[in-house]
N, C-alpha and C positions, 0 to 999 in steps of 0.2 A: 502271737497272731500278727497278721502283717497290718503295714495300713498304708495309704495312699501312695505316699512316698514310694513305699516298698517297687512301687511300678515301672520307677527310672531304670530297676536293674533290669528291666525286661529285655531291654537293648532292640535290636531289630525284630518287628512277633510278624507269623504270618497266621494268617485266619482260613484253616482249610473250610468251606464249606460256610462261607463268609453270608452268602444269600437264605441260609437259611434262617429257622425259628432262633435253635442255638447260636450260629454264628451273629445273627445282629443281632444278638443279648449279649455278647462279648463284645462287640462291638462299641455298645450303649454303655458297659461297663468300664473299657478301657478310656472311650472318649469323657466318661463322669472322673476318673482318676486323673485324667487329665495329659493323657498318653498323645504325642505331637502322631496327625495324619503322616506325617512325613516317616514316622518308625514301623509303620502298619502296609504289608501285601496281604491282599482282597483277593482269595482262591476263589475257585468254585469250576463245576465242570466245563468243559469247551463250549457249550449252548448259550451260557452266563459271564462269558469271555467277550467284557468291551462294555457290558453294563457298567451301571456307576453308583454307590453305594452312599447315601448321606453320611456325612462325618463331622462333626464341629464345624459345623456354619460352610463345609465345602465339604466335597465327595474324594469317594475313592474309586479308581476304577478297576476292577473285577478282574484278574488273568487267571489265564487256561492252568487249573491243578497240573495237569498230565503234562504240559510241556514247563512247568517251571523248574529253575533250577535253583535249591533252598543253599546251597554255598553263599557264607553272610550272615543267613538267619539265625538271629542267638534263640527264639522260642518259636516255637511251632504249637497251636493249640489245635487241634483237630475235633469239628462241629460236623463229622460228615456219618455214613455207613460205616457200618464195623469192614464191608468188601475195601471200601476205599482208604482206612487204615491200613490195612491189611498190607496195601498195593503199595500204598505211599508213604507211611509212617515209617518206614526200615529205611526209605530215599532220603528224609530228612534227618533223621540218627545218622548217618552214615555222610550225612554232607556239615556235618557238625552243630544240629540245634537241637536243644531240649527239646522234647517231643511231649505232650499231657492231650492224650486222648480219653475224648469222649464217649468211645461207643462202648458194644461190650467184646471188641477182638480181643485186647488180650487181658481182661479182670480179671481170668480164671488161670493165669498165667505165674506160674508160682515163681519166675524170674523178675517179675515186673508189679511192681511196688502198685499198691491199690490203696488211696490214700483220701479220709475225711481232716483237712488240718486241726481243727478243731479236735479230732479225737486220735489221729496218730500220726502225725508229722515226724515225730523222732525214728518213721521207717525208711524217711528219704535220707538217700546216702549223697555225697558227692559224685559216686560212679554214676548212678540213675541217672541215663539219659532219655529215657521212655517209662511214662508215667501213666498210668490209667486213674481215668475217674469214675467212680462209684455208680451204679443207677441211680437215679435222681428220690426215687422211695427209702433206698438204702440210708443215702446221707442226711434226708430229710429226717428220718427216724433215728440216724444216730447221733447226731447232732442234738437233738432233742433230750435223747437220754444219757448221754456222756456224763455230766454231772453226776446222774446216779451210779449209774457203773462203777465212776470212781471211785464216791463215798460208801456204799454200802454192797458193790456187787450184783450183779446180775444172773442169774441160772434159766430164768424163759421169760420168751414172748409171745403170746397174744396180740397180733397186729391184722385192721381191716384198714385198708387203704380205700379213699373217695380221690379219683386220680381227674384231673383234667385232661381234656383233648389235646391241649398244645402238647402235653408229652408224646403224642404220635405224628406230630410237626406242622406244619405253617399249612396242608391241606385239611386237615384236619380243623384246625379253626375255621377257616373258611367254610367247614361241611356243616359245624353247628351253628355260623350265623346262616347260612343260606336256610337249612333245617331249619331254625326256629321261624324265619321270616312264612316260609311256607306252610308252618302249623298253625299261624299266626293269622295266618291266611285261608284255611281251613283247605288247604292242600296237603296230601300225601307225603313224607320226606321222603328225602332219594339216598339212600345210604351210598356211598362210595369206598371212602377210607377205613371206616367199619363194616362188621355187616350187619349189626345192628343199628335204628335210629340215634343218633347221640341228644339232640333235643329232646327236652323233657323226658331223658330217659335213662336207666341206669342200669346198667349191664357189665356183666363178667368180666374181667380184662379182656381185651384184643389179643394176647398172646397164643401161640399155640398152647394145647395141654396134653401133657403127659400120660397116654393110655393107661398105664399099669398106676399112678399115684394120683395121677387125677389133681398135681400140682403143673398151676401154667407155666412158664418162662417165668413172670415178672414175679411169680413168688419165690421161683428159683432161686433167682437174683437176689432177693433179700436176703435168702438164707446162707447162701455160699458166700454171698460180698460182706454178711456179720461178720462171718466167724474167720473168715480172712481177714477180715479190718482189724477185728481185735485179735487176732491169733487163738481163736479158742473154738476147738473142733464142738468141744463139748456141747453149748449155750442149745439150748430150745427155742426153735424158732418157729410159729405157728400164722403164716400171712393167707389173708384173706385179700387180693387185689381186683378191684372195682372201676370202672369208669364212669363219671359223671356230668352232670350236663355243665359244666364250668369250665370258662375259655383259659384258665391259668389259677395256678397254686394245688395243688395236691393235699389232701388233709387227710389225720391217719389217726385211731383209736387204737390205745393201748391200755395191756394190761400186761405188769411187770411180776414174776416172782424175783425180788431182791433176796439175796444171800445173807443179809443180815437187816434185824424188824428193824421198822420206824418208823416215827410218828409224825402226824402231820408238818408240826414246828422245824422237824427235821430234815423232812423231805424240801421242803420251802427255803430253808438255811443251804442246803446241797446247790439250790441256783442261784447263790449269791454271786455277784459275776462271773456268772457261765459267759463262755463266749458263742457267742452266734446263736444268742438265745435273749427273749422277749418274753417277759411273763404276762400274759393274759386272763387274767385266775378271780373275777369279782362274783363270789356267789351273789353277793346282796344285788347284784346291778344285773345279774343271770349275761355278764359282758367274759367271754371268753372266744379264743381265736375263729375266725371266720378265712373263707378264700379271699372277700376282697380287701379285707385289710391287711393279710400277709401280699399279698399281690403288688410285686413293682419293690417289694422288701428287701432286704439282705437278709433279717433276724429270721428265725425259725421260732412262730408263735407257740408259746404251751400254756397248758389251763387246763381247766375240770381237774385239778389236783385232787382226787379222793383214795383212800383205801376201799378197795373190792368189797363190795356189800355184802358177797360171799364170807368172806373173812373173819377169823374171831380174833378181836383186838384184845390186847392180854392188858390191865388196870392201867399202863401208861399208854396206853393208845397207840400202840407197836401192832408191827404187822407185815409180814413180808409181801402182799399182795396188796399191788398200787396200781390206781387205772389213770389215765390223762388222755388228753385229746391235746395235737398239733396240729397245725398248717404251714408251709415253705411254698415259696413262689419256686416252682420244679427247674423253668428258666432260667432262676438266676441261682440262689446257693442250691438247686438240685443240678447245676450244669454246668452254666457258664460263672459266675461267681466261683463258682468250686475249684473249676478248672485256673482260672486267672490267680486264686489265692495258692497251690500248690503250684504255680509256676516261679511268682513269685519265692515260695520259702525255698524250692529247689536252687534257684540262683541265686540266693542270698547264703546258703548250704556250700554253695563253689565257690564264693569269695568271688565273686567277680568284677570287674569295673563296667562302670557307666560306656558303653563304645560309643562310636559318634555316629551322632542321632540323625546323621546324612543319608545313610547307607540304604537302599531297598526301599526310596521314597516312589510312591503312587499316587500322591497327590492328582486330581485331575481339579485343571481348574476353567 
């Protein structure tokens, strides 16, 4: 796993999509690592070209995606549309920067490495110059269950996702504070972003759905980004994805068939330090993971440790069927955290040197 330091190798980064939800989550995470304003260019579209972005105690000012030119850029993290990857991710591969995008252009791309570092880093090579990162449900849940995987194997899931609004971006927030203010108020809500109320309300994902399977996008996503991440077509993957009235952190119920039984003690001992993992688990204190405490996080909260109440436990209290409950701030290790740590391992992967941290400054002061 990386750690703070890791961040000097980042060398010149640009931030496509800088003004949004995910870009100022990258933002807030490179400025916490301690990344100089002077190594950071501020994208975003020609509309948002000349604004100015807070950054450690002074701004950045914001240039035109469409006319820059990434020659210099050692990283390029991409916070934008999968169209605006699509257009500009191949401009910056092709002018020499690491590239680790966000959206979903190219995850289903079986050239282009789709990476949780926590669960499969050893797929980035040194060639990988274009890196995709995970949906934010995907990594939230794998991360979570990694530990298990490893120690005793996985063959299906059972997963319902409780997803917050910010994963449909910074209007979105805005729709549920305005919403609540006005329910609050004994006014009508005005859906926009969805088309359902998102205030005090909980409804199907936003995604399209699929006429013949009756599976939306976002459970798509889970299932194809599994069994990519871990290479295994086989795995059962069963997502239920939800929206909720909470402005950030995503939380997911699960229920595992593990490939080989175990018992509580066991399951418990599998997260002795896991990485990118928080145990939350006090039956006596009924204290287990919530949104607002993973919220503002890096860890991925787990808890409600129990064996499937369906289940018959054989005299040592084995049992291939285990349920838990998590929560992940979707913003940061479902996005930008994610993306910032596999940029990181990628250039630490190339041997690279520190370049001088002159280069592509936009400091505005």
């Amino acid at each position: 796993m990386t750690s703070h330091s890791d961040s000097l190798l980042l060398g010149s980064i640009a931030i496509v999509g800088a003004t949004g939800a995910v870009g100022r989550e990258t933002l807030s995470i490179l400025e916490s690592r301690d990344v100089a304003a002077t190594r950071i260019t501020a994208l975003a579209s020609p509309r948002s070209a000349g604004t100015t972005l807070p950054y450690a105690g002074a701004s950045l000012r914001v240039q035109s995606l469409d006319a820059f030119d990434f020659r210099g850029i050692d990283v390029a993290i991409f916070c934008a549309t999968s169209a605006v990857a699509r257009t500009h991710a191949p401009r910056a591969v092709d002018a020499g920067a690491l590239v680790v995008d966000n959206s979903s252009a190219f995850r289903s791309d079986a050239r282009i490495p789709l990476i949780v570092p926590e669960v499969n880093a050893d797929s980035i090579t040194p060639a990988d110059r274009l890196i995709a990162n995970p949906n934010c449900s995907t990594i939230i849940l794998l991360v979570a269950i990694e530990p298990l995987r490893r120690r005793f194997g996985i063959r299906d899931i059972v997963v319902s996702t409780y997803q917050a609004v910010s994963g449909a971006g910074a209007a979105a927030l805005e729709e549920l504070r305005s919403q609540a203010a006005d329910v609050l108020a004994s006014k009508a809500p005005t859906p926009r972003v969805f088309k359902e109320p998102c205030a005090f309300n909980v409804f199907s994902h936003n995604s399209s759905v699929d006429p013949e399977s009756g599976v939306n996008v976002e459970e798509r996503k889970m299932i194809d980004e599994t069994r990519k991440i871990w290479g295994d077509s086989r795995v059962r993957i069963t997502p239920t994805c939800v929206r909720v009235p909470v402005f950030r952190t995503h939380s997911e119920s699960v229920t595992l068939s593990l490939a080989t039984p175990a018992n509580l003690d066991e399951i418990r001992h599998a997260f002795t330090n896991a990485r990118g993992i928080r145990i939350v688990d006090d039956r006596a204190a009924n204290k287990f993971p919530t949104s607002i405490e993973a919220s503002g996080g890096d860890d991925v909260l787990v808890g409600r440790l129990r064996p499937d109440p369906a289940a018959t436990l054989d005299p040592s209290g084995r049992t291939t069927r285990w349920c838990l409950f998590i929560a992940g701030d979707q913003l940061r290790k479902g996005a930008a955290q994610n993306a910032v740590q596999i940029a990181e391992l990628a250039r630490i992967r190339f041997g690279v040197r520190i370049p001088d941290a002159s280069r592509n400054a936009t400091l505005a002061v």
